[in-house]
N, C-alpha and C positions, 0 to 999 in steps of 0.2 A: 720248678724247683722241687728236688725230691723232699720229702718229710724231714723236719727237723723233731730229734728226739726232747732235746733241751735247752733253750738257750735264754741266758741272763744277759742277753747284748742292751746295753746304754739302762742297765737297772729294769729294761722289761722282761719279767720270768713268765716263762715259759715251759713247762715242765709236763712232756708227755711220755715222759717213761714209764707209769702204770697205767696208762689210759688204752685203752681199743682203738683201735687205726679209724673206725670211723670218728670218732670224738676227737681224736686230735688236733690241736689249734693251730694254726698255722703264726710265728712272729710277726707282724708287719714292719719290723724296722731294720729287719734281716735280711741281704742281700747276698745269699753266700753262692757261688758258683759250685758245678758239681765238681768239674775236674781243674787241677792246675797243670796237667801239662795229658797230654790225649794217652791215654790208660791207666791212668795215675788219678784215682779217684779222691775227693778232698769228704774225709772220715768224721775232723773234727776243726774247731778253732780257736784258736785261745790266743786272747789280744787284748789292748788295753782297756776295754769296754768292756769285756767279760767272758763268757764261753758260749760257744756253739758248737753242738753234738750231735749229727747228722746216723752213727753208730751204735749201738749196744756195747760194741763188744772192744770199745774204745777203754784206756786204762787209764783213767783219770789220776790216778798218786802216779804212774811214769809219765805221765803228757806234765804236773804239774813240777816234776823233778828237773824235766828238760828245759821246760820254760822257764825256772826259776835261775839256770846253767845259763841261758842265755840271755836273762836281764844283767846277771852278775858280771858278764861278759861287758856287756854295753855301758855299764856304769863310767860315767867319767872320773869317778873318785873323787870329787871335788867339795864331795859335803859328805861327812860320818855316817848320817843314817843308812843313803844308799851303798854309803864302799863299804862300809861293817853292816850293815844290817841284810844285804841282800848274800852275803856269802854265807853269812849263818844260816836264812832260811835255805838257803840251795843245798847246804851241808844236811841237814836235817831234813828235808824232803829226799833226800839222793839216801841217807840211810834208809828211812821208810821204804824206798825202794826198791833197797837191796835187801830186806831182809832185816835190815840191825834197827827199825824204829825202834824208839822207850814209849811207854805209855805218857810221859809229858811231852811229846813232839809235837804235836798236832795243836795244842793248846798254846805252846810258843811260837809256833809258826805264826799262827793268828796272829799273836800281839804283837809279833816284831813288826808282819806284813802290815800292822795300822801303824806303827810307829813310822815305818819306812814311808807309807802313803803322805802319813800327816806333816812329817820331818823334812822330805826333801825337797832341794833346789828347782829340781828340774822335774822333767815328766818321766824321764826314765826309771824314779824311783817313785815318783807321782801316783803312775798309770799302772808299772810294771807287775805291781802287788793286787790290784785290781781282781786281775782273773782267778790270783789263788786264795784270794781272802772268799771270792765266788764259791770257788771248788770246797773250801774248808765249812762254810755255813751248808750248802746245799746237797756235798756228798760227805759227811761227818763218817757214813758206816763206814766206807771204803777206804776211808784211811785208818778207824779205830778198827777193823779188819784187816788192814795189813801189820799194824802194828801187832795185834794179837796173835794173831797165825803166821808171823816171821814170813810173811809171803810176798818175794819177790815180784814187784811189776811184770808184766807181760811185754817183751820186745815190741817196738812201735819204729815206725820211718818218720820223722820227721822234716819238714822245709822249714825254716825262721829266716826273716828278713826285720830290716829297724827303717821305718818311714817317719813321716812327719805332715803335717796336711800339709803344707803347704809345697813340699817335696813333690805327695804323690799325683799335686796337677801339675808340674815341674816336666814342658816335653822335654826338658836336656836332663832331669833327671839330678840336680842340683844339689850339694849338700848345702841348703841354706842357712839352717839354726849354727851348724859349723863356721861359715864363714862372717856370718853376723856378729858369733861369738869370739870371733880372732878379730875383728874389730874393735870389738867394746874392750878387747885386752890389748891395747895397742900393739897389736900383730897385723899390721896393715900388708907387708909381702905376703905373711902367711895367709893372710886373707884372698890374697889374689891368686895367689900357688892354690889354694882349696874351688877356688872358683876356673881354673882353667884344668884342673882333672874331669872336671864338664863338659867345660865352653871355650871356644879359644878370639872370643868376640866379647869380653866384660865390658869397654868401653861402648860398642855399640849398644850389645842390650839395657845397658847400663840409661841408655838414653831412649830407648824406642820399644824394649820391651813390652808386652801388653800385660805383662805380672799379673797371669794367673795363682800365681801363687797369693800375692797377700787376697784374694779373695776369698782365698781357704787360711787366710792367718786367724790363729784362736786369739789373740789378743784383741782383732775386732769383735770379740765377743764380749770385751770390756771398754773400751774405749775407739782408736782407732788402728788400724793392722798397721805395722811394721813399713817405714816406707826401705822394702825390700832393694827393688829397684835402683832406689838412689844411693844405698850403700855398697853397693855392686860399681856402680857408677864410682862411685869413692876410690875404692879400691884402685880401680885402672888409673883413676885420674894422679892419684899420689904418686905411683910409679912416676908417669908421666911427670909430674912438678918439682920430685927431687932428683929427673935426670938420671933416672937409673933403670938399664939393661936389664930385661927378662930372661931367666935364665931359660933357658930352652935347651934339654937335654933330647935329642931324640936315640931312639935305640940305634943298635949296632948293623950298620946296612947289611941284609940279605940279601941287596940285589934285586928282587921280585917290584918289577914295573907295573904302575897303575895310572894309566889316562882317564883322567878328573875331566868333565866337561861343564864348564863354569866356573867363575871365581865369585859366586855368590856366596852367602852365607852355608847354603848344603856342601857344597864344593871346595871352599876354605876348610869348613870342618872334617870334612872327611879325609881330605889329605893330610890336614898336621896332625889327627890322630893316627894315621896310617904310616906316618913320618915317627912318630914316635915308637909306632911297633917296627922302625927298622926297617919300612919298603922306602922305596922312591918314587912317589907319585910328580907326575908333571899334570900340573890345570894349563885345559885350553881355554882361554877365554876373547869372545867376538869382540866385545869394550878395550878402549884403549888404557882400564885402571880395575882397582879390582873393588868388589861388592856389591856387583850385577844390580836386582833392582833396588837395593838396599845404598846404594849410590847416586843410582839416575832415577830413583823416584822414590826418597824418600829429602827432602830442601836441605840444606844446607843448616838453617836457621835450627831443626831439629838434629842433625845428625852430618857436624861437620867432617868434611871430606879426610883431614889430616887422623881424625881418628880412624877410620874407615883404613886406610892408607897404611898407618901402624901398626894398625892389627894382621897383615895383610902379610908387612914383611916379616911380624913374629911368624906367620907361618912358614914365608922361604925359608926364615933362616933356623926352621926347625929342621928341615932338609927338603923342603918343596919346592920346585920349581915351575915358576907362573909365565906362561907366554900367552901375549895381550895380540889384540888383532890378529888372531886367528881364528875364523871362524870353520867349524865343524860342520861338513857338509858341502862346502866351499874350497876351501885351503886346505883340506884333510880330511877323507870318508873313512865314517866307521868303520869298513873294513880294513883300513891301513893300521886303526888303533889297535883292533883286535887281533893284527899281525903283530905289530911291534912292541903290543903291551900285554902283562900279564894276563891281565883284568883291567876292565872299563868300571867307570863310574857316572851314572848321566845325576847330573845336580842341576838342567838350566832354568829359569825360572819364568814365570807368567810376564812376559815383557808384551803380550799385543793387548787390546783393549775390546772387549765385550760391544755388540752394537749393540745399540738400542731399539731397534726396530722401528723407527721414528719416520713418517714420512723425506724426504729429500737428506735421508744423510750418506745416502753413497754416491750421490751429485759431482763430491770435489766443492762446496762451496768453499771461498774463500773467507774464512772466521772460525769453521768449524774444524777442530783440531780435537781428536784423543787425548784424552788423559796423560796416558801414558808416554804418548809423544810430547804432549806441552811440557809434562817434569823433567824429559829426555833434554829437551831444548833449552830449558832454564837452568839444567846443571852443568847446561856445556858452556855456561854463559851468553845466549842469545833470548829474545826475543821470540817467541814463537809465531806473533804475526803483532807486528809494532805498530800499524794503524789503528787499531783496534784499540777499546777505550774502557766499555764497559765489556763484564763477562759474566757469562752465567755458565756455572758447573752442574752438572746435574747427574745423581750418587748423593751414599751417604753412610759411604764407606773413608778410611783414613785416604786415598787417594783421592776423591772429592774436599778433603779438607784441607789437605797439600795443597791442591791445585787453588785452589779459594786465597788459600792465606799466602801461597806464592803469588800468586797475581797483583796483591799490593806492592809486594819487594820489587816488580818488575814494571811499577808507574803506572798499573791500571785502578782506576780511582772508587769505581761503583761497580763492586763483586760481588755476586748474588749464588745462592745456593737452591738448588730445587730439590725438594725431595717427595718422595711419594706418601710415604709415614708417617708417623711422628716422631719428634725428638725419643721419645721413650725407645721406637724400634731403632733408633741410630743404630747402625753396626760398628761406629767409629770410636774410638776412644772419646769417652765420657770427657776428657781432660782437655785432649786436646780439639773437641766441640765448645769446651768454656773457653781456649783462646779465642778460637775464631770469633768467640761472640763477641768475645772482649778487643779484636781487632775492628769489631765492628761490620764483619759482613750479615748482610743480609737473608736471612733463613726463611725459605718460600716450602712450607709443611705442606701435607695433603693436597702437591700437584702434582703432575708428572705433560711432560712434552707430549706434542701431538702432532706439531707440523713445525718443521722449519721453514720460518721466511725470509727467502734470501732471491729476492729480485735482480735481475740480472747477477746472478751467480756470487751474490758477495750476500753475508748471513747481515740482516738486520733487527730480526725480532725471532723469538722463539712464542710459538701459540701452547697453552697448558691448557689442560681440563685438571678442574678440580676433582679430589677424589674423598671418599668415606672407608672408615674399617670398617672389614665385614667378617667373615668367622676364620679362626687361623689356618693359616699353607700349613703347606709338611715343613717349613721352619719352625713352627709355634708362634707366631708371630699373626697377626689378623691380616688378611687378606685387601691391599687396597684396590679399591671400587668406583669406578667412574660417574660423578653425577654428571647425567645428563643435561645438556644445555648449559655448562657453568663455563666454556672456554675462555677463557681471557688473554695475553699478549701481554709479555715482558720482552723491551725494546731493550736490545742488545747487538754489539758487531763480532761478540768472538762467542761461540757455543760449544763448549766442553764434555762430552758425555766421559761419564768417571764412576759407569753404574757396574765395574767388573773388570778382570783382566781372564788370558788365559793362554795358555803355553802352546808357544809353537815348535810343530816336531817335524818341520820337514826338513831338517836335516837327518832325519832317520829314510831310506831308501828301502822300497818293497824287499829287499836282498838281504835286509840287513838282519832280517826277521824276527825284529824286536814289536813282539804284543803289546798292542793298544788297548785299550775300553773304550766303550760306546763316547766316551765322554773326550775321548781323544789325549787321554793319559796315558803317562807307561804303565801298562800291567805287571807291578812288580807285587809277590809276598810280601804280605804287609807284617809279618814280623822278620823277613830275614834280606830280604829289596832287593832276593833273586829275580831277573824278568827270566823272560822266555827263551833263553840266550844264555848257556853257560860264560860265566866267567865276567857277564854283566850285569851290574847291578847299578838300580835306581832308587833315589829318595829323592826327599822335599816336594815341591809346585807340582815340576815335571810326574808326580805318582798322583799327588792331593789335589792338585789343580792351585789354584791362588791360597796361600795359606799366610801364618804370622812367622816373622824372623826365627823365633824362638823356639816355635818346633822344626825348620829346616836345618837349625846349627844342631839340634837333638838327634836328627834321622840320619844326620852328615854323619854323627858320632858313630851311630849306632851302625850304620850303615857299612866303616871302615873295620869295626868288629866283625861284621859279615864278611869281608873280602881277606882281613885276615885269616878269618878259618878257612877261606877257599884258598888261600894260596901256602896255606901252610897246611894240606890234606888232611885237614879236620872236617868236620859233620859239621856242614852251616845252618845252626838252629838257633833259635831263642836261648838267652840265658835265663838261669834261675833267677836272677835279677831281675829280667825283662818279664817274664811269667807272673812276679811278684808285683810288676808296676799294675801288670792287667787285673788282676786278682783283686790290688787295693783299691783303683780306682771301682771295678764293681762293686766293692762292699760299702768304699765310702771312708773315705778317714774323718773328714772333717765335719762336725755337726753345729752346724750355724744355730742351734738350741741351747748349747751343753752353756751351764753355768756354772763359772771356775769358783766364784768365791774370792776372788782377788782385788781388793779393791782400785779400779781406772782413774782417769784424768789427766795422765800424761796423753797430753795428745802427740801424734805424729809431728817429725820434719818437715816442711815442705822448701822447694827451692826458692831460693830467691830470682824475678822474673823482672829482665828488663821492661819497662812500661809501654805499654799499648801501643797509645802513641809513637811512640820512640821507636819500638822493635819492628812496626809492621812496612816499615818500609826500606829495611835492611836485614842482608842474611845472614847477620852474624849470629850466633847460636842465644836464645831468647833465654834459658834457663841458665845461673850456675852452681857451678861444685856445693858441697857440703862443707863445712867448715872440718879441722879435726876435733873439736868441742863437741861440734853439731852433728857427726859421725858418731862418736864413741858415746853421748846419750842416747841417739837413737839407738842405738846396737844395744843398750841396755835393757830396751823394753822388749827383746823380742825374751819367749818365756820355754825357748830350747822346748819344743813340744814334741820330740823324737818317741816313737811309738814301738813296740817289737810286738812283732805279729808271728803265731806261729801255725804250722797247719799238720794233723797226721793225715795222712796218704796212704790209700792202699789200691791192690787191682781193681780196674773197672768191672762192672759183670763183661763187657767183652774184650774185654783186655786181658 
């Protein structure tokens, strides 16, 4: 990171403006990147925490004129201070500099910017004054200099964007505090209309989501975060209950064809956003229903089929058209798409299962069954081997906990979990590790398989050796270690390995000349999901390898934006949006320190859960709805923490 001239970020100053380059200190809580987009050098920053000044020659009264233009902007008008109090200061700085400051401007500025801080509702007049009440203590000359010398600002390029933490870990990019806040106003459509300019899956993530976001909610900095998630889940579901049609407008056909391969979550998304810019996308999908492995491996019990199903037709009947049992590479080679369709899009998803490297498990015994195939088998309504009694899954990822906690619904009595780590390293949802425990399976920590015992060809025992942490992988996570001599034998007839999935592409043909990676992914640009292959582009699994729902319905989106500018001969690059996602997430919005001053104690919603007992051995959906009471408090607590960030930009040295 090159030299920071000055920065006040989160009240830590730092101020090397008269200092000699060797004495200069470097921030440690400053994360600023050089450039925002490659020759476009990032000069300075001014955002809700404060400033950072990478420049000299940067014009701190114009950077503070433009920023204050653009909080004024963002105001929702809904409380006095911020709708009157931020147009005056923007008025008053925009004299300063133009030339017409008064010697009392700089003095008012101040006092409004504390009135506006202390006064309003929300963050956008909270935060927004933040950086100029910075700029007024720390550069007094340079505005009591423009004032005096009538001297116009210096021209500056500016980028401004408005995030929110919880936004900017958001892979779909969500407006959350927006749609939270149409809830708590009994604007339950408009809630779902702000939630599908995102996502076109509310009801599913609504349920299965891994809500990165309230991780990053500032209200758990007081009590507890927002249960996001479930008001999302709200949204869809009220539709749903008072029987009323999605309006679905899609844009004006162009005519311009695009072959979707999947009806997963990437695949669904990137068509009805595609549908809505006005192409005609057709999904081909191998499954005979649509929601790939968000259907056949994610139970019933979490994530009922009819929702999955619904969300599916809003996308037809955006203008998309889905054809089921057709498998790609089979019943249709990518060269035929590439003929008959504008553009291609690969969305298919991680449907094979990871081995384990385990002695006898490419045998064929009979008990031992993939993951992936046992949830495949339990969503089609079978049994995946009915003799079988006890089971042991072994993962401890949400597919090993599926697999565990389906196993009850389907009459197996003593289901055991193996994991190699500890609960702490789980990779599974924290949540749904408290059902399972609460269904009562069995959690086998610090073991991992060794041999399978399966005498005459039928599995009846699985052998572990016990293991120890030792110093972290390149996950961050400690390393586990085999103690010697500690094997022991858990008797079992069915063995589940569920320690991974990962995408198959041989439907892609040497011919077809679509770039792979060592890892056996599509080599697509990872901001714009061009592969190697004009006119084709890939996102979700098929690029990431096995990932969560909620960034494939993200990359699905983003991904339709890419093919729109390639079919309507525009320059397919990143948006100053997407630039800004990458930008915030480097620096950081959310600071799990920051203390608001707000006094807690409302704690969070949580659902109500059919009982242990009761739910584990049916698939009917374990959690429900939110009440509309129980909606519109929660919606109350979230504290609209919308941020505006701005950056000046100038040439690179090689640019």
């Amino acid at each position: 990171m090159e030299d920071i001239i000055f920065s006040s970020w989160q009240d830590q100053l730092v101020d090397n403006r008269t200092a000699p380059e060797p004495d200069r200190k470097k921030p440690g809580n400053v994360r600023l990147p050089t450039e925002f987009r490659p020759g476009e050098r990032i000069k300075a920053f001014m955002g809700w925490d404060g400033i950072i000044l990478r420049d000299q020659d940067v014009d701190i009264v114009g950077m503070c004129a433009e920023y204050a233009e653009a909080v004024q902007r963002e105001s929702c008008g809904k409380c006095f201070p911020c709708r009157v109090g931020t147009r005056l200061v923007a008025d008053w700085l925009g004299k300063i500099a133009s030339g017409e400051g008064r010697e009392e401007h700089p003095a008012r500025i101040a006092e409004m910017a504390s009135l506006i801080k202390e006064g309003s509702k929300c963050s956008i007049g909270q935060t927004g004054m933040i950086p100029i009440l910075h700029a007024m203590n720390h550069f007094p000359q340079a505005f009591a200099d423009a004032v005096a010398q009538k001297k116009k600002a210096g021209e500056g390029r500016y980028r401004f964007a408005v995030t929110a933490p919880c936004i900017s870990v958001c892979p779909s990019s969500l407006d959350i505090p927006t749609y939270v806040e149409e809830i708590g106003e009994l604007g339950f459509s408009a809630s779902l209309a702000t939630i599908r300019e995102s996502i076109c899956m509310a009801g599913t993530l609504g349920r299965v989501c891994i809500r990165p976001c309230e991780s990053n909610c500032r209200r758990a900095n007081i009590d507890e975060a927002v249960s996001i998630k479930y008001l999302k889940r709200f949204a869809a579901d009220y539709e749903i209950d008072k029987n009323r049609q999605p309006e679905v407008a899609g844009g004006k056909k162009a005519g311009r064809k695009v072959a979707v391969l999947g009806a997963g979550p990437a695949g669904l998304s990137c068509a009805y956003y595609l549908a809505l810019k006005g192409h005609r996308p057709t999904i081909f999908e191998k499954l005979p229903e649509p929601g790939g492995m968000a259907a056949v491996g994610i139970p019933d019990f979490r994530l009922p089929r009819p929702i999955l199903r619904r969300e599916a037709d809003i996308v037809r009947e955006a203008g998309v058209e889905i054809r089921y049992g057709v498998e790609v590479g089979k019943d249709i080679g990518m060269a035929d798409l590439r003929r008959d369709f504008d553009a291609v899009f690969i969305g298919v998803g991680a449907h094979d299962s990871m081995p384990m490297g385990v002695e006898g498990e490419n045998e064929g015994y009979r008990g031992f069954v993939p993951g992936v195939r046992y949830l495949l088998d339990i969503s089609q309504g079978k049994d995946p081997y009915p003799e079988g009694k006890k089971v042991v899954v072994v993962g401890g990822g949400n597919v090993a906990i599926d697999c565990v906690r389906s196993s009850f619904r389907i009459g197996k009595e003593d289901v055991n979990l193996v994991y190699r780590r500890t609960i702490a390293e789980m990779p599974a949802d924290p949540a749904e590790i408290h059902d399972a425990e609460e269904e009562k399976v069995k959690f086998h920590y610090l073991c991992n398989p060794t041999k399978i015992i399966a005498p005459e060809g039928k599995v009846i025992g699985v052998e572990c050796i016990r293991m120890e942490l030792g110093e972290p992988d390149q996950s961050g996570r400690r390393r586990p270690v085999p103690v010697p001599g500690s094997e022991f034998v858990i008797e079992t007839d069915i063995l589940i390995p569920a320690i991974g999935q990962k995408v198959s592409l041989s439907f892609l043909a040497e011919q077809d000349s679509v770039k792979l990676t060592k890892w056996n992914t599509i080599d697509a640009n990872p901001e714009t999901f061009a592969t190697s292959v004009e006119g084709v582009f890939a996102s979700g699994d098929c690029i990431t390898g096995p990932d969560v729902l909620v960034r494939a319905t993200g990359t699905g989106k983003t991904a339709a934006e890419k093919i729109d500018l390639f079919l309507t001969g525009r320059k397919v690059e990143p948006s100053s949006d997407e630039k800004f996602r990458a930008f915030f997430s480097a620096l950081k919005v959310y600071n799990k320190e920051e203390k608001l001053g707000v006094i807690g104690g409302l704690k969070r919603a949580h659902l109500p859960m059919l009982d242990p007992e009761e739910r584990k051995w049916s698939f009917a959906e374990v959690e429900a709805g939110l009440k509309v009471n129980e909606a519109v408090g929660e919606a109350a607590r979230c504290l609209r923490c919308y941020r505006i960030g701005m950056i000046a930009v100038g040439e690179s040295a090689e640019g």
